[in-house]
MARVO-304223 format. One record per residue (C-alpha): x, y, z; residue in three letters. Coordinates in Angstrom, 2 decimals. Layout:
N
<u X	v Y	w Z	code ALA>
...
//
This chain:
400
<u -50.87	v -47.56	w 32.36	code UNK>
<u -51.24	v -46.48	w 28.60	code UNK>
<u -52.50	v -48.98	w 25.78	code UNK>
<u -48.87	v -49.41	w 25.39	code UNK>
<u -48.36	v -51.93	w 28.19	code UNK>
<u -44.67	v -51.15	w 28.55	code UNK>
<u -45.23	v -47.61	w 28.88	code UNK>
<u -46.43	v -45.87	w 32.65	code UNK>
<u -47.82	v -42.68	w 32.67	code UNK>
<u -46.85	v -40.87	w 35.74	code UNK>
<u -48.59	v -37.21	w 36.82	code UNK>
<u -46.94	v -34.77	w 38.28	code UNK>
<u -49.68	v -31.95	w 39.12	code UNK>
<u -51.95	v -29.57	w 39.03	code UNK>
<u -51.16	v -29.40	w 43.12	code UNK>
<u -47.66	v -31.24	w 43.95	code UNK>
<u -45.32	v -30.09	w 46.23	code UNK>
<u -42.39	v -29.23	w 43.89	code UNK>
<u -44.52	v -26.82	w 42.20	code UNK>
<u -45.46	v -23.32	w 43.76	code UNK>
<u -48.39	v -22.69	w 40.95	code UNK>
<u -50.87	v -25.37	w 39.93	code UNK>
<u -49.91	v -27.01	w 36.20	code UNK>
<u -49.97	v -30.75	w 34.96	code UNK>
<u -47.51	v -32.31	w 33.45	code UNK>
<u -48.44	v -36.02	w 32.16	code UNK>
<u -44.87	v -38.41	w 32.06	code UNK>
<u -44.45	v -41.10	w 29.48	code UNK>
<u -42.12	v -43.56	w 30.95	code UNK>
<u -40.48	v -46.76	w 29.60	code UNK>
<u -38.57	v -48.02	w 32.83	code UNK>
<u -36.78	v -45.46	w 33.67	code UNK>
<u -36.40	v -43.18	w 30.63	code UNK>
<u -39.25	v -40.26	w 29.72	code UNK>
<u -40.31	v -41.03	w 26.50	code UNK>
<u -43.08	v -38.43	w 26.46	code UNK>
<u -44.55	v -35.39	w 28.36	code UNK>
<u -48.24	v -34.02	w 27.81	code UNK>
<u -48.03	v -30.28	w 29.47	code UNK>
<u -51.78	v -28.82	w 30.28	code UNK>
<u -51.95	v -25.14	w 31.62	code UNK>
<u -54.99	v -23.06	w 32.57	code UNK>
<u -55.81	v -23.46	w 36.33	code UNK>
<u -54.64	v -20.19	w 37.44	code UNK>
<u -56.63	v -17.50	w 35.57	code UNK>
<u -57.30	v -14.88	w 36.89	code UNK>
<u -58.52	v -11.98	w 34.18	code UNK>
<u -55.79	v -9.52	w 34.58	code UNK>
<u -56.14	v -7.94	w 30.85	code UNK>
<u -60.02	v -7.61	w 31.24	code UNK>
<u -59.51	v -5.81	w 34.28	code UNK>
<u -56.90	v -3.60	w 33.00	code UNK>
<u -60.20	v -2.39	w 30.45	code UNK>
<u -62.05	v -1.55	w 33.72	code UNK>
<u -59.03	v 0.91	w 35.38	code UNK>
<u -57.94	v 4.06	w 34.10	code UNK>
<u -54.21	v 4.03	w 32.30	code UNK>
<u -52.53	v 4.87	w 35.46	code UNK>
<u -54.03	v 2.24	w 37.29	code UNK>
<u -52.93	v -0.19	w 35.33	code UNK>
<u -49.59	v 0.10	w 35.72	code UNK>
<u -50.53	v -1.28	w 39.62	code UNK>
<u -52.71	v -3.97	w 38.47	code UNK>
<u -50.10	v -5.15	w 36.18	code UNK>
<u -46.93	v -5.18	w 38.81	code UNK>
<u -49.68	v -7.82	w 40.22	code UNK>
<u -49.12	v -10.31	w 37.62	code UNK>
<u -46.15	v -11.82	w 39.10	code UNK>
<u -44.79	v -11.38	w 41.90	code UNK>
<u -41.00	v -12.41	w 42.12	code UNK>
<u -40.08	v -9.96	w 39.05	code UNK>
<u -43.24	v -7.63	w 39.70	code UNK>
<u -41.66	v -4.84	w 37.78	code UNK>
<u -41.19	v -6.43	w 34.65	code UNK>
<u -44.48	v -6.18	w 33.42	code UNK>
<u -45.10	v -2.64	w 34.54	code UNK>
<u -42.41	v -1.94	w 32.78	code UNK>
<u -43.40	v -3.35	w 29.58	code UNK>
<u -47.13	v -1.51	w 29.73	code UNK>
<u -45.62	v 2.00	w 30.89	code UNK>
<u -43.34	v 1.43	w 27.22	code UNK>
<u -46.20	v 0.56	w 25.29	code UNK>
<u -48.17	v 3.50	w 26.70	code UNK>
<u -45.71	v 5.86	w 25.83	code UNK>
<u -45.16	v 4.12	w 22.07	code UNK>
<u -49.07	v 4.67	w 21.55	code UNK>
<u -48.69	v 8.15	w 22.60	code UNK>
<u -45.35	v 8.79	w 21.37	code UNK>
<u -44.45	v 10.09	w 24.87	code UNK>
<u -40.02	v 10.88	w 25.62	code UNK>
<u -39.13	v 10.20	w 29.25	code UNK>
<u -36.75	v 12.22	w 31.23	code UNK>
<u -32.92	v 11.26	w 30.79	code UNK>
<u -32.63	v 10.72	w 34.60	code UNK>
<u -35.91	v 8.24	w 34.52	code UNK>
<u -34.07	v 6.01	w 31.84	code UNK>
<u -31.48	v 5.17	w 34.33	code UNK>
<u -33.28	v 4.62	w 37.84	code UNK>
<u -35.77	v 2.54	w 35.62	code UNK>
<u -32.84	v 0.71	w 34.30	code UNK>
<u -31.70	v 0.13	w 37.93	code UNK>
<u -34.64	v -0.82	w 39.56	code UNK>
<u -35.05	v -3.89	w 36.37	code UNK>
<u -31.69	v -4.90	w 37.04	code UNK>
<u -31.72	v -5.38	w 40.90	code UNK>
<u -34.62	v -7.16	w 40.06	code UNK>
<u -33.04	v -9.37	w 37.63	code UNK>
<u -30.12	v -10.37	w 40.13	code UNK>
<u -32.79	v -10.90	w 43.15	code UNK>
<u -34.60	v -13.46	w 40.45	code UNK>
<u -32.16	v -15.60	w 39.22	code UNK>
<u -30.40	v -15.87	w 42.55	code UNK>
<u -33.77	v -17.51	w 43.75	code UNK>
<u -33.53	v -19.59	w 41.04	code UNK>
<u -30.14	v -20.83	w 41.64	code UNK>
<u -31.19	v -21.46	w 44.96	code UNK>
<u -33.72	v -23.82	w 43.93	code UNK>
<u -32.12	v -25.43	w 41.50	code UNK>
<u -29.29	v -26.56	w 44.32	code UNK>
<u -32.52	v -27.78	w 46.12	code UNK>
<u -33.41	v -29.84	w 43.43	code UNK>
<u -30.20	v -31.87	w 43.23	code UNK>
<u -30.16	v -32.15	w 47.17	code UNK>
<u -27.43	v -29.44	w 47.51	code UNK>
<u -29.28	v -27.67	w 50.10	code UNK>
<u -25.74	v -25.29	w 51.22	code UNK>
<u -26.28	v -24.13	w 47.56	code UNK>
<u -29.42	v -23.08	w 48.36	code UNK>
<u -28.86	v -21.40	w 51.60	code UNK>
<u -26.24	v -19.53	w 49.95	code UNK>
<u -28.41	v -18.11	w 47.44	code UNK>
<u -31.24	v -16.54	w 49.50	code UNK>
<u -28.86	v -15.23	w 51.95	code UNK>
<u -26.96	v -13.44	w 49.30	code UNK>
<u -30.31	v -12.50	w 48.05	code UNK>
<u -31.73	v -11.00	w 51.50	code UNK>
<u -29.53	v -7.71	w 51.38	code UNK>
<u -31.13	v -7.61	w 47.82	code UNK>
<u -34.56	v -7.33	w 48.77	code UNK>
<u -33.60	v -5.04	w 51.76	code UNK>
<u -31.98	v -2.58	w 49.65	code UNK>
<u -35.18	v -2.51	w 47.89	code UNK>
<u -37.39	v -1.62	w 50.53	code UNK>
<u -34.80	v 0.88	w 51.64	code UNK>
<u -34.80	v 2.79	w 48.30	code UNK>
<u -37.51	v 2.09	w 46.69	code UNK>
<u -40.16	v 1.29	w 49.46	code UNK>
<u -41.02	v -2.04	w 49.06	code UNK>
<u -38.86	v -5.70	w 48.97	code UNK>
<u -41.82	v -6.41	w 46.03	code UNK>
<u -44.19	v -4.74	w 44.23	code UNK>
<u -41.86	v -1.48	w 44.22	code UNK>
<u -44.42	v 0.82	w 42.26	code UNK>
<u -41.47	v 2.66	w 40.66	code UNK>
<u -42.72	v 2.80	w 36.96	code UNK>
<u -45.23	v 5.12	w 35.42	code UNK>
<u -45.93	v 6.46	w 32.16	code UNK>
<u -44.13	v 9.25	w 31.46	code UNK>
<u -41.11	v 8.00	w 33.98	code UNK>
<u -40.80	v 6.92	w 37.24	code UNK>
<u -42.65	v 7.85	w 40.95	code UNK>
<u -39.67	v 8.23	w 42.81	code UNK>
<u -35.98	v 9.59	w 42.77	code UNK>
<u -32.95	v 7.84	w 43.48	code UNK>
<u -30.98	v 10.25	w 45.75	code UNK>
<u -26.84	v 10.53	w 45.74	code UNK>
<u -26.56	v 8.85	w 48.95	code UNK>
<u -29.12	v 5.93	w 47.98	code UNK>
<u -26.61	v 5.25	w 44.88	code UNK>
<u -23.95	v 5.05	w 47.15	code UNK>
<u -25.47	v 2.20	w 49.37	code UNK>
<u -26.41	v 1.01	w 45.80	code UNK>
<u -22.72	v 0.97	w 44.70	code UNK>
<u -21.64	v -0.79	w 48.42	code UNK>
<u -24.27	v -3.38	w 47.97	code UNK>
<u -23.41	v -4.20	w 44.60	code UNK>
<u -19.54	v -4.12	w 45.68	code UNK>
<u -20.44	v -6.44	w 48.25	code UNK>
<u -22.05	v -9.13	w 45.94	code UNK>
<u -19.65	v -9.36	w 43.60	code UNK>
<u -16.83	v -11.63	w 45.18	code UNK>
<u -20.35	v -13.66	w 46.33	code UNK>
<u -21.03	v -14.11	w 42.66	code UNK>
<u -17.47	v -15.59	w 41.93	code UNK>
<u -17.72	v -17.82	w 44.71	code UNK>
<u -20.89	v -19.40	w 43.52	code UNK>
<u -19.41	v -19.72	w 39.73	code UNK>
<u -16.78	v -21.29	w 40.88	code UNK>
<u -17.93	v -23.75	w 43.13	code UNK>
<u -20.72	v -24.85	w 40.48	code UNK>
<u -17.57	v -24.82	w 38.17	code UNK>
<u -15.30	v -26.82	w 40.56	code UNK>
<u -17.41	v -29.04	w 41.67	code UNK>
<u -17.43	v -32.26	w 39.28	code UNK>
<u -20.53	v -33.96	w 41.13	code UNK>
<u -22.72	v -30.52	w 40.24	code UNK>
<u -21.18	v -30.39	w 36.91	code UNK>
<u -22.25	v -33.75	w 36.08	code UNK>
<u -25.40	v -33.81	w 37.71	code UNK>
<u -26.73	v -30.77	w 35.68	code UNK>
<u -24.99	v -31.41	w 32.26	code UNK>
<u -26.55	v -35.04	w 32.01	code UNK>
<u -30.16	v -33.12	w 32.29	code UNK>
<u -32.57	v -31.28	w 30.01	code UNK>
<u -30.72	v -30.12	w 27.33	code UNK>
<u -32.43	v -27.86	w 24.58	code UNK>
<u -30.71	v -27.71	w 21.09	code UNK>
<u -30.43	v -24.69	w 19.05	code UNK>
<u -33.09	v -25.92	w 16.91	code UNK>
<u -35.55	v -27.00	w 19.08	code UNK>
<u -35.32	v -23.67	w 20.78	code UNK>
<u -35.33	v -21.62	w 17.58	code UNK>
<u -38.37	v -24.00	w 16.34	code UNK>
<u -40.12	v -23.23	w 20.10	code UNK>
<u -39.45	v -19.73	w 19.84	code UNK>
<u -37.96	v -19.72	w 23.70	code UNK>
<u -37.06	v -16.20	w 25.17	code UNK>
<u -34.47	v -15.25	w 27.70	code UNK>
<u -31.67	v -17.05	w 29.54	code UNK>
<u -33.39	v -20.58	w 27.89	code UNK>
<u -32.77	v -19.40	w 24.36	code UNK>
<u -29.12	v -18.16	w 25.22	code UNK>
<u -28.43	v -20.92	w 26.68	code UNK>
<u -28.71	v -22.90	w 23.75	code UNK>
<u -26.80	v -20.44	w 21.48	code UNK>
<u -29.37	v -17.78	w 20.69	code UNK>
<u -27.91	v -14.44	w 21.00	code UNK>
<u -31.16	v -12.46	w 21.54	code UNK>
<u -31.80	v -9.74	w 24.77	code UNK>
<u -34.40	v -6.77	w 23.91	code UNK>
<u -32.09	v -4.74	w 26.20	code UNK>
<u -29.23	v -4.81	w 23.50	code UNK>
<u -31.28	v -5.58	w 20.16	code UNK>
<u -34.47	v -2.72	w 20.35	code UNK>
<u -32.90	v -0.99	w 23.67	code UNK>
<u -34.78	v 1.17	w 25.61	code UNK>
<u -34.62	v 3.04	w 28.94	code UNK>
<u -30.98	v 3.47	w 29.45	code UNK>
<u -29.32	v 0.03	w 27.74	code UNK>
<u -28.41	v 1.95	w 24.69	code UNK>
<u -26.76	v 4.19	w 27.01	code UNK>
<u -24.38	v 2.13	w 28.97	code UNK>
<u -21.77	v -0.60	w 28.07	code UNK>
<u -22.80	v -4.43	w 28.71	code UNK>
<u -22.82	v -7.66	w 26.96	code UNK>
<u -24.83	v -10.83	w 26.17	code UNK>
<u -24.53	v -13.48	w 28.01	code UNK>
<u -24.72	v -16.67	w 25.53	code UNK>
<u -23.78	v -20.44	w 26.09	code UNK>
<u -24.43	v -23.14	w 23.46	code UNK>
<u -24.40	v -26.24	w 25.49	code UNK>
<u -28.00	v -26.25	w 26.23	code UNK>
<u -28.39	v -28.19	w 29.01	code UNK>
<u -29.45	v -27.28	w 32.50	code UNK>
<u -25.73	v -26.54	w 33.21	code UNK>
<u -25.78	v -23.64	w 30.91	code UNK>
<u -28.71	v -22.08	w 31.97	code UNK>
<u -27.15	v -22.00	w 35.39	code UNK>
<u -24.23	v -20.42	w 34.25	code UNK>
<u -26.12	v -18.14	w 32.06	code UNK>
<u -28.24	v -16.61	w 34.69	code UNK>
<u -24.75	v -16.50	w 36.93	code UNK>
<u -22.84	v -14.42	w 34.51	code UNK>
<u -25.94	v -12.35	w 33.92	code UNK>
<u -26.04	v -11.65	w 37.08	code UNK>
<u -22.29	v -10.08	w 36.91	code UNK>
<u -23.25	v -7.66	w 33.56	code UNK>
<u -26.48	v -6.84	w 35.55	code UNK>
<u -23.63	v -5.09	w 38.83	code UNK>
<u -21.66	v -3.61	w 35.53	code UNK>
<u -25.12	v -2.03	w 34.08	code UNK>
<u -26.26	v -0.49	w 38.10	code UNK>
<u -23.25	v 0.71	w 38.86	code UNK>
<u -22.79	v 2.88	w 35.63	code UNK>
<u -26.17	v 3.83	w 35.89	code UNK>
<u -25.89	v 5.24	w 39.50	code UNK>
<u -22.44	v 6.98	w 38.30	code UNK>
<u -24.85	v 8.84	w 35.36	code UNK>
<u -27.33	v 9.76	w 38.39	code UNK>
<u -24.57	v 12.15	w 39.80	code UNK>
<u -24.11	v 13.37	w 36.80	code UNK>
<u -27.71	v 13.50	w 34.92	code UNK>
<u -30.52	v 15.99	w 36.83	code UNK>
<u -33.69	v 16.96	w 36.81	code UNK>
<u -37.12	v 15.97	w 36.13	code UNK>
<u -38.06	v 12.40	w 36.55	code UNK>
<u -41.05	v 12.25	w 34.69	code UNK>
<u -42.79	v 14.23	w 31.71	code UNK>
<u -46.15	v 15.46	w 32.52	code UNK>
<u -48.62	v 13.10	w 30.48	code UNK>
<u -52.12	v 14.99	w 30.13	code UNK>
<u -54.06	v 12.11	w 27.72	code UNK>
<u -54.00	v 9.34	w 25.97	code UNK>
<u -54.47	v 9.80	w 22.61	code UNK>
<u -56.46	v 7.15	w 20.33	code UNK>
<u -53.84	v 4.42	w 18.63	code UNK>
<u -52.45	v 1.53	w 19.91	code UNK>
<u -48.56	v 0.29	w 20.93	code UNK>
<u -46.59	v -2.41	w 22.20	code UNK>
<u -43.88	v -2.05	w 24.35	code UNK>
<u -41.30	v -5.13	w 25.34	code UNK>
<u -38.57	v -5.75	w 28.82	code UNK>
<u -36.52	v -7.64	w 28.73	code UNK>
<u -37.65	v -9.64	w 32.38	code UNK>
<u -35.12	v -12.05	w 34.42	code UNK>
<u -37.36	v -15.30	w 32.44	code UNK>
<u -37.14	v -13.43	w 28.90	code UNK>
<u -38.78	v -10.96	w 27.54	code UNK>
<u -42.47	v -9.23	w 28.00	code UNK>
<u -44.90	v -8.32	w 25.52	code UNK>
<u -47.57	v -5.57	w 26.59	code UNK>
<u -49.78	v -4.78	w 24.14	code UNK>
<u -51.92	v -1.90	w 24.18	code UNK>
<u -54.93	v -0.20	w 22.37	code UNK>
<u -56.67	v 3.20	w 23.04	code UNK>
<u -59.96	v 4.92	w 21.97	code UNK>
<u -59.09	v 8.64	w 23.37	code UNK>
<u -60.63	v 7.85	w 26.87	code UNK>
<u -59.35	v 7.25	w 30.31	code UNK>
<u -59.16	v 3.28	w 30.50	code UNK>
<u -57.46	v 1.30	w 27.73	code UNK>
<u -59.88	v -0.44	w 25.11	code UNK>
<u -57.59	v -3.52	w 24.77	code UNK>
<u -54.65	v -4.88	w 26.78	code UNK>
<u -52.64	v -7.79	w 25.71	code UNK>
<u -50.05	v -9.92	w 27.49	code UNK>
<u -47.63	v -12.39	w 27.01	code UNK>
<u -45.18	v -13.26	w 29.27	code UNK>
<u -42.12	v -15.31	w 28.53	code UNK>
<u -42.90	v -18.25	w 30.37	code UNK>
<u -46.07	v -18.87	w 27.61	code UNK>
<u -42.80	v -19.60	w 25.36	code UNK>
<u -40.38	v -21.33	w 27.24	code UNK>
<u -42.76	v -23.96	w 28.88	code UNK>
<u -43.50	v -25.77	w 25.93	code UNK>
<u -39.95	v -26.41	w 25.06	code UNK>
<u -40.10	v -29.49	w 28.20	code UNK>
<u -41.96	v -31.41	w 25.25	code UNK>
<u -38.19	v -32.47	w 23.85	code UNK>
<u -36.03	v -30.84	w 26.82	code UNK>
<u -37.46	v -33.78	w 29.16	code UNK>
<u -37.82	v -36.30	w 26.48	code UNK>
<u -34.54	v -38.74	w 26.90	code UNK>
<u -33.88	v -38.26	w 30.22	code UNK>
<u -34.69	v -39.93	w 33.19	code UNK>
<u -37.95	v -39.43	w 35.79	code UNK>
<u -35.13	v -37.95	w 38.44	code UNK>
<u -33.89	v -35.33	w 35.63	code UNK>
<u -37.71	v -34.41	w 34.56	code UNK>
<u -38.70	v -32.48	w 37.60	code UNK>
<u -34.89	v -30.61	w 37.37	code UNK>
<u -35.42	v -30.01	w 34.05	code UNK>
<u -39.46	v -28.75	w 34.40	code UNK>
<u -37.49	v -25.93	w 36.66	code UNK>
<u -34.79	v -25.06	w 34.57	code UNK>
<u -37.15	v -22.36	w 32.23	code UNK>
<u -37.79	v -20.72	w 35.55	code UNK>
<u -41.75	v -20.80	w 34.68	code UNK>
<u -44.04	v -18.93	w 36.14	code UNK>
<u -47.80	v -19.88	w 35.40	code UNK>
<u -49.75	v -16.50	w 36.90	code UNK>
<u -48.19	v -14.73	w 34.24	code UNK>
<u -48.87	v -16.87	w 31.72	code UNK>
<u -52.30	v -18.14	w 32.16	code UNK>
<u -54.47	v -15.22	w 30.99	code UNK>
<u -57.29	v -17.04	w 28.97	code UNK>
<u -60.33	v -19.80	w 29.14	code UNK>
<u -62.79	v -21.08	w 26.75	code UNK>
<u -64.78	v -24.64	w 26.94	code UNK>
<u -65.05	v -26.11	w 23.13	code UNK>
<u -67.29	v -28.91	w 22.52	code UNK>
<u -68.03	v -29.88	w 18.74	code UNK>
<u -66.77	v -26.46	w 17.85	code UNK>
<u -69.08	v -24.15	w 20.06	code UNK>
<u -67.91	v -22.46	w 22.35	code UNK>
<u -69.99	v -21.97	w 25.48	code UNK>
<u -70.07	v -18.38	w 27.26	code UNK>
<u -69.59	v -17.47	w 31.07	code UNK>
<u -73.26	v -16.67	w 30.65	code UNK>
<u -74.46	v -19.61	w 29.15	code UNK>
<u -72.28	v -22.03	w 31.73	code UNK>
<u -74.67	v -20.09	w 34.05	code UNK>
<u -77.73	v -20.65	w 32.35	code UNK>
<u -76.51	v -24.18	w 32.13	code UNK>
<u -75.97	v -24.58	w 35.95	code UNK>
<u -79.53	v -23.01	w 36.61	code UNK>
<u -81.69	v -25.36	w 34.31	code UNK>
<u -79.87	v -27.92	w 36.33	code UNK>
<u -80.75	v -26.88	w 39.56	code UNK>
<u -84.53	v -26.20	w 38.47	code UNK>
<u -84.72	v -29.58	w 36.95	code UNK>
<u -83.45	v -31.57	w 39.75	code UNK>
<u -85.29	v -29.45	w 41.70	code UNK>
<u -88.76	v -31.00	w 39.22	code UNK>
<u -87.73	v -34.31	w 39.98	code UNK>
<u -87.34	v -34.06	w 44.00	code UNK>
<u -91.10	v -32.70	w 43.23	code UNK>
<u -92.17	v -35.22	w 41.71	code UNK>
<u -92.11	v -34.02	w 38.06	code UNK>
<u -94.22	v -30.88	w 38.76	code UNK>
//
């Protein structure tokens, strides 16, 4: 209970079982209504951009498809285009397009998980089921033709590792053919269905200026009526090349992130399919020869299924990269719960938490312990534990 008697604080973290990462999340309550939300991250570090400094550029590009691993070529994807800004390096014609396939079969694999769970949520388990099924031939046709269901090692600076073959971008084509009519069955029935309709548009809505004044990313920000994709506004790979649109909704709420990611889902089948068509068409190499890494520095930005990825990185002429930033979108989009939960009720928060799709191993990439405005060192926390241990160690001695 807080100093204000008539207001309960309720946790929901770091370890709960709607949550798949460790975060905390503090509720305000008054009855039944949030009336404030406290939102502490930092439990999942794990040093990925310190590492990168210890692996050579091409290495990287592994440890970085390691950062998450439901869209675990989004960030690879970002690095290999900052890479080849700070070395002002032109892929093949033919890589543009199988990279632009492989991030958009990831994209519909992603949100249909998300969909999934978000039917969970509001006990609409058939939803869910539906989802992941749909999803499964996904994930198969990634193994199939590009070797893995996750973690497809497909980027690399200069291109990509692998080809996509005329008969792979015809099971490509059937696959996406098939998913389709899947796609319109889900709208509608999200559409038609006045207890779903209800249950999400009552929950977690995000204006257009709170999310311009958090600076979200992704299917959050167009959601609420931002019309912003770095596919269509700094494109790259082969999104300059093909014909698609942006998906935008200014409702806000949870609703229209649903439909969001659903009609995204539908431009992502329009963007594969003319991309395999240009395979037939476009041939050769797949990747330019990249001999080193000049000194300099660049950034380079995808557009993932949660918004879009910021790799940024700096070079002193050797093997390994000096410095490697990274921010993922979920770093912007979390904070947003501070007024999207605010209003609602405690059965809407944890529906609402969910609704940025966050992922916390991206976005926890940092540490520091401040007290009185020093900060303490790994090494000196050491030091710290070791006087410690010799000084209980005196006592249990008798003082010697």
């Amino acid at each position: 209970m807080s100093e204000n008697k008539k207001i309960t604080e309720i946790p929901i973290g770091p370890y709960h079982p709607l949550q798949e990462e460790p975060e905390f999340f503090r509720l305000k309550i008054d009855g039944e209504k949030v009336v404030g939300i406290e939102i502490e991250i930092g439990y999942n570090h794990r040093g990925i951009e310190k590492l990168s400094e210890s692996k050579s550029f091409d290495q990287a590009t592994f440890l970085v498809e390691r950062i998450c691993g439901i869209c675990s070529t989004s960030h690879p994807f970002a690095y290999v285009n900052a890479v080849e800004d700070l070395a002002a390096i032109r892929i093949p014609e033919r890589a543009k397009y199988i990279r632009t396939v492989v991030g958009e079969i990831e994209r519909i694999h992603s949100h249909l998980l998300w969909l999934g769970l978000a039917g969970h949520f509001i006990g609409y388990n058939t939803v869910w089921m539906w989802c992941w099924k749909y999803r499964e031939p996904l994930l198969e046709l990634c193994e199939r033709v590009f070797g893995n269901r996750n973690h497809y090692a497909m980027m690399k600076i200069g291109g990509v590792r692998r080809d996509i073959s005329d008969d792979q971008g015809d099971l490509i084509r059937k696959d996406m053919g098939d998913l389709v009519p899947k796609l319109d069955m889900l709208y509608n029935a999200i559409q038609d269905d006045p207890v779903i309709k209800a249950r999400l548009r009552i929950a977690g809505t995000l204006t257009k200026k709170d999310a311009r004044a958090y600076c979200v990313v992704g299917p959050t920000a167009r959601a609420s009526g931002i019309e912003i994709d770095v596919r269509k506004d700094d494109p790259y790979a082969a999104y300059g090349l093909v014909d698609w649109n942006v998906v935008v909704r200014e409702e806000g709420d949870v609703y229209a992130k649903t439909m969001v990611r659903i009609d995204e889902m539908k431009e992502s089948v329009k963007i594969i399919n003319q991309c395999v068509d240009r395979l037939k068409e476009v041939k050769g190499e797949i990747e330019t020869e990249i001999k080193e890494i000049p000194e300099g520095e660049g950034i380079g930005r995808h557009e993932a299924p949660r918004g879009e990825v910021f790799h940024y990185v700096r070079s002193r002429g050797g093997s390994v990269p000096y410095r490697h930033k990274v921010r993922a979108p979920s770093f912007m989009n979390v904070f947003s719960n501070e007024v999207a939960v605010v209003g609602g009720t405690i059965p809407d928060a944890a529906l609402t938490l969910a609704a940025v799709d966050p992922c916390y191993c991206c976005t926890e990439r940092m540490q520091a312990v401040d007290t009185d405005s020093k900060v303490y060192t790994s090494r000196d926390l050491i030091r710290m534990c070791q006087e410690k241990t010799y000084e209980l160690h005196r006592k249990m001695k008798g003082g010697k």
